[in-house]
TIZA-438943 format. One line per field, with one value per residue: chain; x negated, y, z negated of N, C-alpha, C in turn; residue in three letters; residue number from 1. Coordinates in pm, 1 decimal. Layout:
// residues N
cadena = c(A	...)
n_px = c(X	...)
n_py = c(Y	...)
n_pz = c(Z	...)
ca_px = c(X	...)
ca_py = c(Y	...)
ca_pz = c(Z	...)
c_px = c(X	...)
c_py = c(Y	...)
c_pz = c(Z	...)
residuo = c(Ala	...)
num = c(NUM	...)
***
This chain:
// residues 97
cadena = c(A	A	A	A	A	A	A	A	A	A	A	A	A	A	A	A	A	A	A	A	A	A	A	A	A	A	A	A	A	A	A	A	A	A	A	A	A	A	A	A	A	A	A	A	A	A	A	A	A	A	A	A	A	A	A	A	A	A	A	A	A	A	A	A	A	A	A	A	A	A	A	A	A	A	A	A	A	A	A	A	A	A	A	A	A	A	A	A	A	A	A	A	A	A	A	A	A)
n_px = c(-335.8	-500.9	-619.1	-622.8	-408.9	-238.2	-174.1	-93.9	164.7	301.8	245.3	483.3	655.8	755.2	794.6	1018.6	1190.5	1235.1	1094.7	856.2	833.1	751.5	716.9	470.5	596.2	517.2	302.6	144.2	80.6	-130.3	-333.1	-339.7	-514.2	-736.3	-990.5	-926.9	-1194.6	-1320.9	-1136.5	-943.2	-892.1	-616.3	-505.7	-436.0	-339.0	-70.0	125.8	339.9	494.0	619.0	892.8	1010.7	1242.0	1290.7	1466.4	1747.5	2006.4	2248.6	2036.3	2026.5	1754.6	1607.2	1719.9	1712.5	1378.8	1368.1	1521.3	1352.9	1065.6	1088.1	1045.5	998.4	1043.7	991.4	786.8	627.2	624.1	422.7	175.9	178.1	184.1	438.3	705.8	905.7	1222.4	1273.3	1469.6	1509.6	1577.5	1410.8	1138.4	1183.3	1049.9	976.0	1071.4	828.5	810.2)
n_py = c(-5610.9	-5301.7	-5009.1	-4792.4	-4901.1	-4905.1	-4563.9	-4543.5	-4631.8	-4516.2	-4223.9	-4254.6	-4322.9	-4088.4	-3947.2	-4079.2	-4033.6	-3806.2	-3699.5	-3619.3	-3740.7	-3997.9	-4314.9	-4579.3	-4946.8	-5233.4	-5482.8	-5372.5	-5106.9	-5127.2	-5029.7	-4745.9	-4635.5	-4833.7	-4937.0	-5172.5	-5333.3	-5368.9	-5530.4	-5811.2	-6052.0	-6184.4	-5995.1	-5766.9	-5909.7	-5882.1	-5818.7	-5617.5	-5308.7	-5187.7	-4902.4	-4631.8	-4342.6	-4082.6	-3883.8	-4007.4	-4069.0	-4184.7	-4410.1	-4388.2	-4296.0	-4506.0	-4694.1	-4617.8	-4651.7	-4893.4	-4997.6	-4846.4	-4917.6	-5158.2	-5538.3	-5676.2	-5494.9	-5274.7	-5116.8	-5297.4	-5530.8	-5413.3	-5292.9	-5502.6	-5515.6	-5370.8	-5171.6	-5219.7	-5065.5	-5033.9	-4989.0	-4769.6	-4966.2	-5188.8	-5111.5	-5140.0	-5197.2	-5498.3	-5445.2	-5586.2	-5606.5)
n_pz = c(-439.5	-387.8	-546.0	-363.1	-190.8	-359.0	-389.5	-155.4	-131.7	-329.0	-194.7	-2.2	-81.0	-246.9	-28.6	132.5	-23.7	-114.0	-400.1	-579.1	-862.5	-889.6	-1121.4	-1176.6	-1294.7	-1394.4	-1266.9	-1103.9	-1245.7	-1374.1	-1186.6	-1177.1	-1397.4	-1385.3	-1156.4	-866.5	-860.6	-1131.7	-1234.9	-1337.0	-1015.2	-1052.5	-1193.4	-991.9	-796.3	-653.1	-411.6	-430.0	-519.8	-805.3	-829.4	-937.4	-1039.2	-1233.8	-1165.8	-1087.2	-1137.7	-1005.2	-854.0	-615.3	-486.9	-569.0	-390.3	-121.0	-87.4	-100.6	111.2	290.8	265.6	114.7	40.5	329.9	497.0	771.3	678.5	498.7	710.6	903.3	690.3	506.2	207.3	0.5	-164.4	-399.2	-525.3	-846.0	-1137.5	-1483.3	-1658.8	-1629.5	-1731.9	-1955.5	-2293.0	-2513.6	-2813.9	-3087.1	-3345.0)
ca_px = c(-318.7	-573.9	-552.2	-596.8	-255.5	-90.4	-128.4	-17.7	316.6	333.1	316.9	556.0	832.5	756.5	799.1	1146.8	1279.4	1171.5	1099.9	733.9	785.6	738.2	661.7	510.4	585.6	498.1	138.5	58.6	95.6	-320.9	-405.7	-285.6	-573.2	-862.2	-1010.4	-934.3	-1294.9	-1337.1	-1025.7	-987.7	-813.2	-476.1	-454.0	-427.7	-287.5	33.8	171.8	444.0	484.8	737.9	896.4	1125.1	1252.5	1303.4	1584.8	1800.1	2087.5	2310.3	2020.6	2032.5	1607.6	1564.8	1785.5	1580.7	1284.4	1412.9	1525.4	1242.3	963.3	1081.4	1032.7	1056.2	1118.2	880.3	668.1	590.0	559.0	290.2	121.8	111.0	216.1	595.2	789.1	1053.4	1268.4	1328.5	1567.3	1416.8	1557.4	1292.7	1032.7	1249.3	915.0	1085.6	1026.3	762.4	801.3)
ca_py = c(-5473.1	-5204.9	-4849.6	-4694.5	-4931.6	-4817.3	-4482.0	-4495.4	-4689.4	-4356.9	-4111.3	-4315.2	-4348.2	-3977.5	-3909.6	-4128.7	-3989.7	-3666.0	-3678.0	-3602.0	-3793.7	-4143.3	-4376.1	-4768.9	-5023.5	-5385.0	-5544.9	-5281.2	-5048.6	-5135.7	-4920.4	-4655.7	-4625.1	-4909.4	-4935.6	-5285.1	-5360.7	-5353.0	-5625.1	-6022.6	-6068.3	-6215.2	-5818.2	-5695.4	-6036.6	-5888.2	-5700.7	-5551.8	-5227.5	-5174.0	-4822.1	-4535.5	-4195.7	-4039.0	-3791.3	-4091.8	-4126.3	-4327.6	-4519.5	-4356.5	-4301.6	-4669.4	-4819.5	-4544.8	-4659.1	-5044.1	-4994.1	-4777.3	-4944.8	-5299.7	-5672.4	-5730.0	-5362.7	-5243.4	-5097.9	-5440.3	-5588.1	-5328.8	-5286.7	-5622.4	-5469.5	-5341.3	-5114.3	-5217.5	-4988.9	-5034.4	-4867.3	-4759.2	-5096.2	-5295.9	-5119.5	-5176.0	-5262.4	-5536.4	-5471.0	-5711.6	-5613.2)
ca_pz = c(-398.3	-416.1	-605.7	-205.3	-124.9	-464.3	-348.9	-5.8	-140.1	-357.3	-173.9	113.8	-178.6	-254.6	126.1	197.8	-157.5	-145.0	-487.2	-621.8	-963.3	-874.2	-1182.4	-1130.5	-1371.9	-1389.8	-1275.6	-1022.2	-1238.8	-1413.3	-1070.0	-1192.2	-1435.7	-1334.4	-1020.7	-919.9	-879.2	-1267.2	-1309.6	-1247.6	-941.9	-1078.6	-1223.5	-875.8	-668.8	-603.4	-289.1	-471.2	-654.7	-841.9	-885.3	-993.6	-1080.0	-1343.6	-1189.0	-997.6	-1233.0	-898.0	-811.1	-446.7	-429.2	-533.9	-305.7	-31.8	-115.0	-99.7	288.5	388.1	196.5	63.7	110.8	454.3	590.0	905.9	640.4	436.7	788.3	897.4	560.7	383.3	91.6	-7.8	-267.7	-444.6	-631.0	-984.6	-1251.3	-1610.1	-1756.6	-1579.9	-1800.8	-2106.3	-2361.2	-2628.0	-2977.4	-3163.6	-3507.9)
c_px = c(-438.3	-527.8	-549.5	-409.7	-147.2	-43.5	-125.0	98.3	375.5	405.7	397.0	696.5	853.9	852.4	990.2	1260.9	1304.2	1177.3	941.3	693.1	844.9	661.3	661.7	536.0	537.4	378.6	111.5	-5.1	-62.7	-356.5	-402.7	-439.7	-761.9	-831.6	-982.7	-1049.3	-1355.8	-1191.4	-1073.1	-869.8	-704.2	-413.1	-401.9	-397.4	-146.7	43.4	296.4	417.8	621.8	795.6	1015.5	1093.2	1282.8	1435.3	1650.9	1900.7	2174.3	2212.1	1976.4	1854.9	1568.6	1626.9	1731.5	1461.1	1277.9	1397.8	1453.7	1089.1	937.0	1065.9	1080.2	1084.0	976.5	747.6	633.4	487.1	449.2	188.9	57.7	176.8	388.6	631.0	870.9	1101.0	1304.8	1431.8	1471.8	1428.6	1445.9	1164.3	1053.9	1100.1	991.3	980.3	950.3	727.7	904.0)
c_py = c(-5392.7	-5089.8	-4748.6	-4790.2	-4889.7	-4697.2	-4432.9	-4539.2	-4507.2	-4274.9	-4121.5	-4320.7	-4214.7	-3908.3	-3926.2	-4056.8	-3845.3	-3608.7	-3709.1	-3754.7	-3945.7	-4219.8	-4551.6	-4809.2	-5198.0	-5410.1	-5439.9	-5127.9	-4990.0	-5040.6	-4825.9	-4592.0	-4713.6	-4912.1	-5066.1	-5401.1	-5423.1	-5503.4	-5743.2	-6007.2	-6078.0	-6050.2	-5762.4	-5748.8	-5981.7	-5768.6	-5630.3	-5458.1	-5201.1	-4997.0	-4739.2	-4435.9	-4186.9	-3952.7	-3912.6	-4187.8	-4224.4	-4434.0	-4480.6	-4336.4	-4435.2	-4722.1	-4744.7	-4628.6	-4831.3	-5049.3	-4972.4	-4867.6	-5149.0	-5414.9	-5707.5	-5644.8	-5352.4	-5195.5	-5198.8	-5496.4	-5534.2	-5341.0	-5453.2	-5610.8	-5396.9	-5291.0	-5140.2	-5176.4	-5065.7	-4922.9	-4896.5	-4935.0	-5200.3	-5245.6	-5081.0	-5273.0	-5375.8	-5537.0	-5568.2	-5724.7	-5605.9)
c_pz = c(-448.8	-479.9	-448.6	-185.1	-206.1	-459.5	-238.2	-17.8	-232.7	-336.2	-51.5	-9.2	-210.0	-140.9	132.1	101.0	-210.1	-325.5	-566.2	-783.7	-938.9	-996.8	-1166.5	-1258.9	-1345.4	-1347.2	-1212.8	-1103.9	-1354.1	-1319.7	-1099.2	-1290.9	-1435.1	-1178.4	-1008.8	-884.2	-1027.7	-1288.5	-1240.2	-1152.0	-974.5	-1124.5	-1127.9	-753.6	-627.5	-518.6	-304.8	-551.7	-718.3	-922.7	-913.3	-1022.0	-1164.9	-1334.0	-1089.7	-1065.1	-1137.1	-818.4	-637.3	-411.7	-465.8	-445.2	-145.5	-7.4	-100.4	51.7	361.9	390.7	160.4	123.7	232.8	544.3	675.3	780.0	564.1	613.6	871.2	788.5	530.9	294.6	86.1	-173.0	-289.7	-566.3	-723.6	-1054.8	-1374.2	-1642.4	-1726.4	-1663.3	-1933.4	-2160.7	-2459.5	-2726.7	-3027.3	-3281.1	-3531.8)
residuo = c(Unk	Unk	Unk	Unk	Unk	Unk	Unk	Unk	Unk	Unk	Unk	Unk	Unk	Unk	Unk	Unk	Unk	Unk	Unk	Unk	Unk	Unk	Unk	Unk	Unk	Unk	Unk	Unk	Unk	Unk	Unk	Unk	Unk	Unk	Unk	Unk	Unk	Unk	Unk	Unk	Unk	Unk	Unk	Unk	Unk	Unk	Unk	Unk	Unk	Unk	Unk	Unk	Unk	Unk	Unk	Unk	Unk	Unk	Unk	Unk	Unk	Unk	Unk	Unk	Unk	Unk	Unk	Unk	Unk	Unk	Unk	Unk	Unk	Unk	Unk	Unk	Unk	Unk	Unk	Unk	Unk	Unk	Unk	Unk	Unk	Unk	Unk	Unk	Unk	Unk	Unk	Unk	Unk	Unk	Unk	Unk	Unk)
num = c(1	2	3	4	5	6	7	8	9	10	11	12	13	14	15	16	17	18	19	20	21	22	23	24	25	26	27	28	29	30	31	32	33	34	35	36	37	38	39	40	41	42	43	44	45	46	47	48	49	50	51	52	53	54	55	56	57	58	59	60	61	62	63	64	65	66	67	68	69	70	71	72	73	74	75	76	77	78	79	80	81	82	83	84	85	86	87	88	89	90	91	92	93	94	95	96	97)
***
């Protein structure tokens, strides 16, 4: 994935969710700060982003954002690329001390 495809999944989860504060987690979410010119490929090999809200206590803009956006929906099969919603626990950090 590119940092242009991370933010056209964005502002398309923005769009379906109508909700501005979209945060990624998981590999895509290096784009966010490197270009992925500057990384080794495997940094930036995946066609998935993975994301969430912050106000989406039932879950209802990820599972949006799943239908409109995700593995296998018209926009994957256009694109290439595909959003799939997350909840916070997916960027549960674990403790190492």
């Amino acid at each position: 994935m590119t940092r242009e495809q991370l933010a056209h999944i964005l502002r398309a989860a923005a769009s379906v969710a109508h909700d501005n504060h979209v945060i990624v987690v998981g590999s895509q979410a290096i784009l966010g700060t490197y270009d992925e010119d500057g990384l080794p490929e495997p940094a930036h090999a995946s066609i998935e982003a993975d994301v969430f809200f912050t106000n989406d206590p039932h879950l209802t803009k990820t599972d949006t954002v799943d239908g409109a956006l995700g593995e296998d929906s018209p926009f994957h099969e256009m694109y290439r690329y595909y959003a799939q919603g997350v909840d916070v626990t997916t960027a549960t950090v674990r403790r190492v001390c």
